[in-house]
C-alpha positions as CSV (number, residue, x, y, z in Angstrom):
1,X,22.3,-68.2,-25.6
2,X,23.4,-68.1,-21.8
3,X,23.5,-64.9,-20.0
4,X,25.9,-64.7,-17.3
5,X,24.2,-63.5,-14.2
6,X,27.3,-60.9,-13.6
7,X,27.2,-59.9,-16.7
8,X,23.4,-58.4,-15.9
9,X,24.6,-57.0,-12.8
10,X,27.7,-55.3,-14.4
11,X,24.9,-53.9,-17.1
12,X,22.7,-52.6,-14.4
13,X,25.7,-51.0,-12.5
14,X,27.1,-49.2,-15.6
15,X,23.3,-48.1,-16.5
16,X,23.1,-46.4,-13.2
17,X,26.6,-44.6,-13.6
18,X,25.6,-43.4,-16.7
19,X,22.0,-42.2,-16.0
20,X,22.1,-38.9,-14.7
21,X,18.7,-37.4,-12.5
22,X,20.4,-34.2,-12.5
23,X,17.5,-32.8,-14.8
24,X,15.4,-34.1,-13.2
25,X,16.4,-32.4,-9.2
26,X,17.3,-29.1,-11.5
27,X,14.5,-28.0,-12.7
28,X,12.0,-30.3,-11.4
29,X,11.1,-30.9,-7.7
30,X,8.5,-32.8,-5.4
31,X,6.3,-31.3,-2.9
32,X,7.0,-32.4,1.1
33,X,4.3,-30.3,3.0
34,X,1.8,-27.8,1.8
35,X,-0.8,-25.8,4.2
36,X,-1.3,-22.1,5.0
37,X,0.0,-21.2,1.4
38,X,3.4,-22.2,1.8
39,X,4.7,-25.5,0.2
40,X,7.7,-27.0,0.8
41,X,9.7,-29.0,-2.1
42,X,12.3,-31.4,-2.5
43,X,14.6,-31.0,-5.4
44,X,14.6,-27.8,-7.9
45,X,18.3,-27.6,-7.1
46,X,19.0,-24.4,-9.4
47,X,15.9,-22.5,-8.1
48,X,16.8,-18.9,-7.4
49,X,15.3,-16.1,-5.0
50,X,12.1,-14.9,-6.4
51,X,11.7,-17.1,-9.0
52,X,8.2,-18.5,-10.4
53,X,7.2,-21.9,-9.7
54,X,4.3,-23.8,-11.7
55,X,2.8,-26.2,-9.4
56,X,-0.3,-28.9,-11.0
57,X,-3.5,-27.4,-11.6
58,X,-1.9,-24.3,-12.8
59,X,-1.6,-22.7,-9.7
60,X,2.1,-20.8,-9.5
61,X,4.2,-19.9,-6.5
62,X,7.4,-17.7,-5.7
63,X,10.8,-19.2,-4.3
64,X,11.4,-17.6,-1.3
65,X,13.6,-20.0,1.1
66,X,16.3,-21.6,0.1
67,X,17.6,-24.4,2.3
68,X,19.8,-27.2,1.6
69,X,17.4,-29.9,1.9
70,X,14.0,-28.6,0.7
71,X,13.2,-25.1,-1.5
72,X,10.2,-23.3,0.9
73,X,7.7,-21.8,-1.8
74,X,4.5,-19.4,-1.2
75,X,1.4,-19.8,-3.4
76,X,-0.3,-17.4,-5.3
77,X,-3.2,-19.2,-5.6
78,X,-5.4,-21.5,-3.6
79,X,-3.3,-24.9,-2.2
80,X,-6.8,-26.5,-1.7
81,X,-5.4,-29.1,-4.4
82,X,-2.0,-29.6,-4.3
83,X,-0.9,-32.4,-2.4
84,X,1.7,-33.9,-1.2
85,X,3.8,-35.7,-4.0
86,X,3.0,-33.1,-6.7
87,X,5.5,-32.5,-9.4
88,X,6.8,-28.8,-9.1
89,X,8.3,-27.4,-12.2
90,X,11.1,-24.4,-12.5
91,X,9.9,-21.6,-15.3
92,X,13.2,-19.9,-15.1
93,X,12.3,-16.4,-14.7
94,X,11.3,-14.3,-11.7
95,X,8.2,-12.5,-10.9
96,X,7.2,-9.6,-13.6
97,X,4.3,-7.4,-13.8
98,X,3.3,-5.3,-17.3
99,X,4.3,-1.8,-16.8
100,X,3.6,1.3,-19.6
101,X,0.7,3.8,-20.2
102,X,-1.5,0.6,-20.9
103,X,-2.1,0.6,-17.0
104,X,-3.2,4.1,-16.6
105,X,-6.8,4.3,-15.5
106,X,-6.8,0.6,-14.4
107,X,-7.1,-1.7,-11.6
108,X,-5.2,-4.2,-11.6
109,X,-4.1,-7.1,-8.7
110,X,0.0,-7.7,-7.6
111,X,0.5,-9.4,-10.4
112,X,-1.0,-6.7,-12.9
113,X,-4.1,-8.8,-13.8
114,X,-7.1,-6.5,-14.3
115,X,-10.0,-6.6,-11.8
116,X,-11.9,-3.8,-13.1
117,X,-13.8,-5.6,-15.9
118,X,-12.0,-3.1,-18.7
119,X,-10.6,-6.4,-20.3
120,X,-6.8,-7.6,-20.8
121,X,-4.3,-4.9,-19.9
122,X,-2.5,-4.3,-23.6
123,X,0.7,-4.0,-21.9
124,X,4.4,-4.5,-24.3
125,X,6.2,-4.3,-21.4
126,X,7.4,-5.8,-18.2
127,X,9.8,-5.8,-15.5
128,X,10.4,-7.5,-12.6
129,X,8.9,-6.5,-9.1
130,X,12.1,-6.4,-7.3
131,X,15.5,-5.0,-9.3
132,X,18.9,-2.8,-7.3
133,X,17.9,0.4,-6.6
134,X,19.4,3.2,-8.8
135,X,23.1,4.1,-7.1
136,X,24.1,7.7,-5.4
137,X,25.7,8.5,-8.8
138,X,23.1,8.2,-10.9
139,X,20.6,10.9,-8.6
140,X,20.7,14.2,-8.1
141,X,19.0,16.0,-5.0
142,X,15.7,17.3,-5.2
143,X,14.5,20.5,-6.4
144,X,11.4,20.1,-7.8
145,X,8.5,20.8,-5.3
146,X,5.4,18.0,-5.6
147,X,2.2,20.2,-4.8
148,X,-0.3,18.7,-2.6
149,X,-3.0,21.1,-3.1
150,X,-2.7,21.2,1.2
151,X,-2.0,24.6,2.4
152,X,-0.4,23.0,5.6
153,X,1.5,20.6,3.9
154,X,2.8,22.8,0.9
155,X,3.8,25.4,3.4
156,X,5.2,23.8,6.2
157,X,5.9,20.1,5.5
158,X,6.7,20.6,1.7
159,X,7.4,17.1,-0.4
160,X,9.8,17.1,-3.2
161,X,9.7,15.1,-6.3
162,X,12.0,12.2,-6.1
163,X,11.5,12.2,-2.0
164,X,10.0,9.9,0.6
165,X,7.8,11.4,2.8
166,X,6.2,8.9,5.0
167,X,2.4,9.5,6.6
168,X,1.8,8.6,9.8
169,X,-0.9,8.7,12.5
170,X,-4.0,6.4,14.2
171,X,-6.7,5.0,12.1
172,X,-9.4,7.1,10.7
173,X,-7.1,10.2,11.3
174,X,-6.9,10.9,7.6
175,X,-4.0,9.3,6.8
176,X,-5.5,8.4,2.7
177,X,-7.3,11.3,3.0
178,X,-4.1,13.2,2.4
179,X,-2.4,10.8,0.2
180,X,-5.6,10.5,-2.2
181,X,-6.0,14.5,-2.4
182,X,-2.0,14.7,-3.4
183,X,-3.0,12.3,-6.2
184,X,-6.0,14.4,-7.3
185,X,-3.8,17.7,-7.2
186,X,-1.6,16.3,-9.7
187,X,-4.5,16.9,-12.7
188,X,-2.0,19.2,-14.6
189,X,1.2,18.3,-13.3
190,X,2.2,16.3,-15.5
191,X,2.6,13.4,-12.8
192,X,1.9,9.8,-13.4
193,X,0.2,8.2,-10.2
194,X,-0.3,4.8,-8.5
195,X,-2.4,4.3,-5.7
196,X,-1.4,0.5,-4.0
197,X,-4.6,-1.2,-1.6
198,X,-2.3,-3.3,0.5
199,X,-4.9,-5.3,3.1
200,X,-7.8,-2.6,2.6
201,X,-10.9,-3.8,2.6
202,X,-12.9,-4.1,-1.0
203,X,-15.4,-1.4,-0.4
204,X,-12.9,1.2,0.5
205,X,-10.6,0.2,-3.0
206,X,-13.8,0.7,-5.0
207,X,-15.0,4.0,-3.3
208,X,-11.6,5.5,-3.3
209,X,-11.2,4.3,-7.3
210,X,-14.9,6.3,-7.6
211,X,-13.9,9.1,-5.9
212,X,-10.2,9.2,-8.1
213,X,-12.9,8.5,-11.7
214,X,-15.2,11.5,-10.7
215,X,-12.2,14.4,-10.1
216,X,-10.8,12.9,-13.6
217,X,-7.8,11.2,-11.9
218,X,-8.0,8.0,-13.0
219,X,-6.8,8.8,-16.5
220,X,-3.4,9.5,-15.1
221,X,-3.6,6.5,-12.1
222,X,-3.2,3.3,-11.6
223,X,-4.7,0.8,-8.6
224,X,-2.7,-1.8,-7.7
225,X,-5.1,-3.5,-5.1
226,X,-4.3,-6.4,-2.5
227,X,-7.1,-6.6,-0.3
228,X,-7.7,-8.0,2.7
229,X,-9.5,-11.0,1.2
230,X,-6.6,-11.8,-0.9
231,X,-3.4,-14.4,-0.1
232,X,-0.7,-12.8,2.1
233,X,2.0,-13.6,-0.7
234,X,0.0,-11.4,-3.1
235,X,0.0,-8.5,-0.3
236,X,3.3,-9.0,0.0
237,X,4.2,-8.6,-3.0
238,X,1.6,-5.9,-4.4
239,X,4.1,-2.5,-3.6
240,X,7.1,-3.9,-5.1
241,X,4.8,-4.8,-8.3
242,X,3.4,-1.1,-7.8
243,X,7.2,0.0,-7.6
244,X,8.5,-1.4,-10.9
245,X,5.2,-0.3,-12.4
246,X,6.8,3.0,-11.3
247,X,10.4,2.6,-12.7
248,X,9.0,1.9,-16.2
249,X,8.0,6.1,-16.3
250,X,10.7,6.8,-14.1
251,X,13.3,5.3,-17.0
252,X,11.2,7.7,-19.6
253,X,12.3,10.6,-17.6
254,X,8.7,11.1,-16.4
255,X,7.7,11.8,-12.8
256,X,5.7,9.3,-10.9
257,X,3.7,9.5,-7.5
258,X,3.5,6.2,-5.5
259,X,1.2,5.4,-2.5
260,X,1.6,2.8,-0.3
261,X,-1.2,2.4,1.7
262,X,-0.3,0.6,4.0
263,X,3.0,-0.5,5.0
264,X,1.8,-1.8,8.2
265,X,-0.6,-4.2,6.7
266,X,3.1,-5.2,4.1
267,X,4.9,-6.1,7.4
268,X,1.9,-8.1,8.9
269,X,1.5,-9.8,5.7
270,X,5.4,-10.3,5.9
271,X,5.3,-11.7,9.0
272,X,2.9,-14.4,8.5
273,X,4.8,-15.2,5.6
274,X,7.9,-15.7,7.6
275,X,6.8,-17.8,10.7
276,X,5.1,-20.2,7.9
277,X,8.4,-20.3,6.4
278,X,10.1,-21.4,9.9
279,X,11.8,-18.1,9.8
280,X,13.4,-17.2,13.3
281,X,11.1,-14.6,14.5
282,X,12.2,-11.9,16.4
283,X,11.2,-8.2,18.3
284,X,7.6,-8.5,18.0
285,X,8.0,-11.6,15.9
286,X,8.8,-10.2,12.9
287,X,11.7,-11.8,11.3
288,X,15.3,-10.0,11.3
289,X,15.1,-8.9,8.1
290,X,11.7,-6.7,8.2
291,X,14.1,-3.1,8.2
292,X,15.3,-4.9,4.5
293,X,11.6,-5.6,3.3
294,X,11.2,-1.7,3.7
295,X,14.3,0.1,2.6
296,X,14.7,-1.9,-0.6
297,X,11.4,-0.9,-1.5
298,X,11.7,2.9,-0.3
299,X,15.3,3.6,-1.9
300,X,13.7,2.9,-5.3
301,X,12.3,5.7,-4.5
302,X,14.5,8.9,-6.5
303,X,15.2,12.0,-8.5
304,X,17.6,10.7,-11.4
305,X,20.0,13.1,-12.8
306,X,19.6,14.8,-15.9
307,X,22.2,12.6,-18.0
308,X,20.1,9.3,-16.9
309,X,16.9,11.1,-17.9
310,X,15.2,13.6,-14.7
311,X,12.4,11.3,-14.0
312,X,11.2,11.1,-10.5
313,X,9.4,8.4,-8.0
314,X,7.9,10.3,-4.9
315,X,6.8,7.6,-2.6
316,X,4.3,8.8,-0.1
317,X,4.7,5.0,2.6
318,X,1.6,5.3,5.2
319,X,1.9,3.7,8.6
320,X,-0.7,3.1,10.9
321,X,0.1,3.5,14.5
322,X,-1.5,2.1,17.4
323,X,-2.3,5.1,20.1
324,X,-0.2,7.7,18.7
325,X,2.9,5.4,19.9
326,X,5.3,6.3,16.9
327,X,8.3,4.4,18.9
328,X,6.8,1.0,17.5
329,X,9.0,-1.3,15.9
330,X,8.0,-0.5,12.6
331,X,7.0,3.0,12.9
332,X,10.7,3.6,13.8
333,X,12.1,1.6,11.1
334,X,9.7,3.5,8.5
335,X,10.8,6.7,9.7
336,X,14.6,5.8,9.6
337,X,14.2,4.9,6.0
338,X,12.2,8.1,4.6
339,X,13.0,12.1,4.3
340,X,10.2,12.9,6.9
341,X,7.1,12.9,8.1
342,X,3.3,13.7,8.2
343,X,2.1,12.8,11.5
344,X,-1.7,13.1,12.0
345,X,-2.9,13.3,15.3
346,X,-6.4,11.8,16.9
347,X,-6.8,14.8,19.2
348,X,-6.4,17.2,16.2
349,X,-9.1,15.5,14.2
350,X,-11.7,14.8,16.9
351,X,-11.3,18.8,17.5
352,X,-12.2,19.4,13.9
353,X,-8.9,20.5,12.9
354,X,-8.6,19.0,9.1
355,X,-5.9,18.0,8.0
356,X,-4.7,16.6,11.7
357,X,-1.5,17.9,10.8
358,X,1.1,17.9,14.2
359,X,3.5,20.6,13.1
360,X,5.8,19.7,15.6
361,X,6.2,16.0,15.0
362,X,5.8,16.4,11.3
363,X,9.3,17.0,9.4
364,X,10.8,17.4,5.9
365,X,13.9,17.1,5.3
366,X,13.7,18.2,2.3
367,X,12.7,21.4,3.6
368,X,12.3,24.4,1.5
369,X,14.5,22.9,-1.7
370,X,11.0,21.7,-2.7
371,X,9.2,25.0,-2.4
372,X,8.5,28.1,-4.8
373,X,10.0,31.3,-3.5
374,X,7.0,33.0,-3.4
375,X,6.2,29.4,-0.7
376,X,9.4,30.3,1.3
377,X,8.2,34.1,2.0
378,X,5.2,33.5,3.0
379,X,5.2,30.2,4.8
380,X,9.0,30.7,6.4
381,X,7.4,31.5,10.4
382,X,4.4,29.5,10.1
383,X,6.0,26.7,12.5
384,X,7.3,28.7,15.0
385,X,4.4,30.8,15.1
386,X,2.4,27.7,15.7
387,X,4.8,26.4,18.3
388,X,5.0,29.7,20.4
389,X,0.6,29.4,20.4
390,X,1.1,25.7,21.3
391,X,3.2,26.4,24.2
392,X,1.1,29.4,25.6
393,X,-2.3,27.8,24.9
394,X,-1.4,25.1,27.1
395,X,-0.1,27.3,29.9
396,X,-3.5,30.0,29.3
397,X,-5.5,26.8,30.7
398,X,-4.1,27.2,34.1
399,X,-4.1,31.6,34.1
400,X,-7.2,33.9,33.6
401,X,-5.3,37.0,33.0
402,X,-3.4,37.7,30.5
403,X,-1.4,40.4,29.3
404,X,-1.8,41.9,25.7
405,X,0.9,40.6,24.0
406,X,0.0,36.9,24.9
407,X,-3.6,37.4,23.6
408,X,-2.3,38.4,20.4
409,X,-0.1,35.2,20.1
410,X,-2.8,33.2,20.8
411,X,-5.2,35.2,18.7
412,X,-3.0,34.8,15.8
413,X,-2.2,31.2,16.1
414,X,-6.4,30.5,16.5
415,X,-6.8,32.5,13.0
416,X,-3.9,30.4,11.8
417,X,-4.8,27.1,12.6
418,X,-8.0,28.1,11.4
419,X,-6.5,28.8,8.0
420,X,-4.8,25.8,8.1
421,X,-8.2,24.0,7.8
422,X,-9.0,22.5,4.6
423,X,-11.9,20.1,3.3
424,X,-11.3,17.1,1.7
425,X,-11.3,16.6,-2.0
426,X,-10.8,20.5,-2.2
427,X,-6.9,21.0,-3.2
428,X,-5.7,24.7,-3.8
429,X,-3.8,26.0,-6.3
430,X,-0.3,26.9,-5.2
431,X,-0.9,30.8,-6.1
432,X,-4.3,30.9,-3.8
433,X,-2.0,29.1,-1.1
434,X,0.3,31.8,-1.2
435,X,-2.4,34.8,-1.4
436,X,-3.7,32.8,1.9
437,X,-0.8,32.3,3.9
438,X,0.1,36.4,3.0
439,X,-2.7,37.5,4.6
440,X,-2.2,35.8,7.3
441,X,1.6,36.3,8.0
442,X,1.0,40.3,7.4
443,X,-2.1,40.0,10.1
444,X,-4.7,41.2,7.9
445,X,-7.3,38.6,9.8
446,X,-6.6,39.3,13.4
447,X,-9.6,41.3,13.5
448,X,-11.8,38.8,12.2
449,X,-14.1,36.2,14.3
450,X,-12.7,32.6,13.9
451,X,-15.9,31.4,11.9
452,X,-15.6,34.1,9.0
453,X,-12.2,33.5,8.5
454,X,-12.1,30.9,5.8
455,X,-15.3,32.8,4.1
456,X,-13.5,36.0,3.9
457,X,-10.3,34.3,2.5
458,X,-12.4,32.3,-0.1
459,X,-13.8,35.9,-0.9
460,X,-10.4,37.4,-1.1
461,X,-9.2,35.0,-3.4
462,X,-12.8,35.6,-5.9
463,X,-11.9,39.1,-5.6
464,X,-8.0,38.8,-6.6
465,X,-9.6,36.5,-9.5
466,X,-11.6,38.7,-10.9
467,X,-10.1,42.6,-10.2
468,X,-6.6,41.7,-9.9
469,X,-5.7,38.9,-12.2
470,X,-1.8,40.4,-12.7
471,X,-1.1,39.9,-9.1
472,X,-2.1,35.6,-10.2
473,X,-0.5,35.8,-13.3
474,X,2.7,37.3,-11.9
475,X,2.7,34.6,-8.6
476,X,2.3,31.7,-11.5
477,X,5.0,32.9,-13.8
478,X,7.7,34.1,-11.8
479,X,6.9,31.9,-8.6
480,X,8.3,34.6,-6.0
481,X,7.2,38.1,-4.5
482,X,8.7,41.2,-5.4
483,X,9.0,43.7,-2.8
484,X,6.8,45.9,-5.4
485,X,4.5,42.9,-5.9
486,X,4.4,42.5,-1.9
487,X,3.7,46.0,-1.3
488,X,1.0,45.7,-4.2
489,X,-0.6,42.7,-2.4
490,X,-0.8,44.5,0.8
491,X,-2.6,47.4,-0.6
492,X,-5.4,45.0,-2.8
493,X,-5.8,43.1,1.1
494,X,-6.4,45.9,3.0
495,X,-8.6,47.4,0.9
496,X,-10.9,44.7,0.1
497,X,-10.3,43.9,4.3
498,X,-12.0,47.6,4.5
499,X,-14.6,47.0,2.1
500,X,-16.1,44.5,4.3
């Protein structure tokens, strides 16, 4: 039998009409480039934003360019083996962490593997790290105050649940400090917490998930921890997988208390991410988009109304700054995004004034909506008490005498900032914040020397304790001050003030 040679040509032809690679450039794709944890690949035609990736040796990476002649890919894992050539394969679903109760009192990495040793996390559930935020109709404004256990913060700077209230100050200014003692106030709140490590180093995740174990927080906390150590695509996407870890309560109706400490470290990590990516780089060389990375992390943040449930996320962003300068490019976007402010300043803390709290800078705009009554009486002239001994201390530095009145202003605002001071780890109870803050508003310490003046109020409060219990009771129950509970108060102060 004879075969025609155009008859094998015609076969071939028709073979290649029919055969179609379009399974094979869908789903399947061939690497180009890989270094610095970023791979480029050819094909993978239906990839979408976000989406897993399993490249050889197990080793999986997230979509996070796509171009029209190449898919640009960052690794979760080490590249050190994937070469150039290497079949990449499409798992059709984007990244997801397990959220539920399962996490509480773990530590877990950005992608919700445990790394405390505790064994698998039992999780049923997951969601994916990046989802819409809930819409405008679907919230109601916040009402609900979230006690940090600070006196200066509670009083002047309150934070709401379902608010965003970013911290912000120089390193080693007490920045966690604040954040960690909010979470450790929360004991009997009813508040589910998670605490996300973005580029911290190991030994500061481990002491600050020994100091949450001993106060008894960690049975109502999670740690979501990115370290320093770890890839920049897992830092980047560590508070997003903290964040949907979040929205699994929040959907429960449950309230929820998210740190992210820090978002500087998110927008470095970002940034590295970017420029690998041949992004085109731009004030400060971060990439355009760097407000985006933020705000569609932040406006998860919500109070839900009652029909969708009540739950809450309070997000509680820390930025580092670099000498005080909160005009930086991402200060400034950080600070456009949330409902205020904490700002810590260095001078503050080196003069022993803890919290470093700069009640001028510092902002809620929130404001008193997330305070008791009894908060609102007692705290409403605190600021502009401070301001008024702010502006007079500094002109005092240039004049020796001084008349009466300005003495006492600066008098009271020394005894003020004074009981402003607070130790770490040692949160008050919102009812001894307001027995504290009362004494000082009705001037019941002016006569006092500046060293006795947190002994005598840690005295007073013993002595309310134990011979006045009501006054507590009533303060806890009905959350405001009566002007026959005020006067009451007045009398118990002055005449323990006497007794001394």
């Amino acid at each position: 039998m004879k075969i025609n040679s155009s008859e094998i040509s015609a076969l071939i032809k028709k073979q290649i009409e029919d055969f179609s690679h379009k399974v094979e450039s869908d789903d399947v794709g061939t690497v180009i480039t890989v270094g610095d944890g970023v791979a480029l690949v050819y094909g993978l035609d239906k990839a979408m934003l976000g989406e897993l990736v399993l490249f050889p040796h197990d080793i999986y990476g997230m979509v996070m360019n796509l171009e029209e002649e190449n898919v640009g890919c960052v690794l979760l894992g080490s590249d050190s083996e994937i070469k150039e050539g290497d079949l990449v394969k499409r798992t059709k679903s984007v990244v997801e962490v397990p959220t539920g109760d399962a996490l509480l009192g773990r530590v877990v990495n950005a992608l919700g593997q445990p790394l405390d040793g505790l064994g698998e996390v039992k999780s049923k559930t997951s969601r994916p790290i990046e989802v819409i935020a809930p819409g405008v109709m679907y919230r109601k404004s916040v009402d609900t105050p979230l006690q940090t256990g600070i006196k200066a913060i509670d009083g002047m700077i309150p934070i709401g649940r379902g608010q965003r209230e970013l911290i912000i100050g120089d390193r080693q200014t007490g920045k966690t400090a604040i954040a960690i003692d909010t979470i450790i106030n929360q004991k009997h709140e009813n508040v589910n917490c998670i605490y996300v490590a973005i580029g911290q180093k190991n030994s500061t995740v481990a002491s600050i998930v020994d100091k949450l174990k001993k106060s008894g927080a960690m049975d109502y906390t999670v740690v979501v921890s990115a370290t320093a150590s770890e890839l920049a695509p897992l830092l980047y996407i560590a508070p997003y997988s903290g964040m949907a870890m979040a929205e699994e309560w929040l959907n429960q109706g449950k309230d929820v208390l998210i740190v992210f400490d820090d978002l500087s470290k998110h927008a470095v990590a970002y940034r590295a991410l970017s420029l690998l990516l041949k992004r085109p780089s731009g004030r400060e060389a971060y990439p355009g988009d760097v407000f985006y990375l933020h705000s569609r992390l932040l406006e998860r943040a919500c109070k839900l109304d009652d029909e969708h449930g009540g739950g809450s996320i309070t997000a509680l962003p820390i930025i580092e700054t670099q000498a005080g300068d909160i005009s930086a490019y991402i200060p400034t976007n950080v600070i456009s995004i949330t409902d205020g402010q904490i700002f810590l300043m260095s001078d503050l803390f080196n003069a022993g004034q803890r919290p470093a709290i700069d009640s001028g800078l510092s902002v809620s705009r929130v404001g008193s909506a997330a305070q008791i009554k009894a908060m609102k009486q007692v705290a409403n002239s605190l600021k502009i008490e401070l301001a008024s001994y702010r502006e007079l201390q500094a002109f005092s530095q240039f004049g020796s005498d001084l008349d009466k009145e300005t003495k006492e202003v600066l008098n009271h605002g020394q005894i003020l900032m004074e009981v402003l001071k607070q130790n770490q780890y040692d949160t008050y109870p919102v009812d001894r914040q307001v027995i504290e803050l009362f004494a000082a508003k009705h001037r019941f310490l002016e006569n006092l020397s500046i060293e006795n003046v947190k002994p005598t109020l840690t005295k007073l409060y013993e002595y309310i304790s134990a011979s006045h219990s009501e006054v507590i009771k009533e303060i806890k129950e009905k959350k405001a001050l009566s002007d026959e509970l005020t006067e009451k108060l007045k009398g118990i102060i002055k005449e323990f003030m006497e007794s001394l």
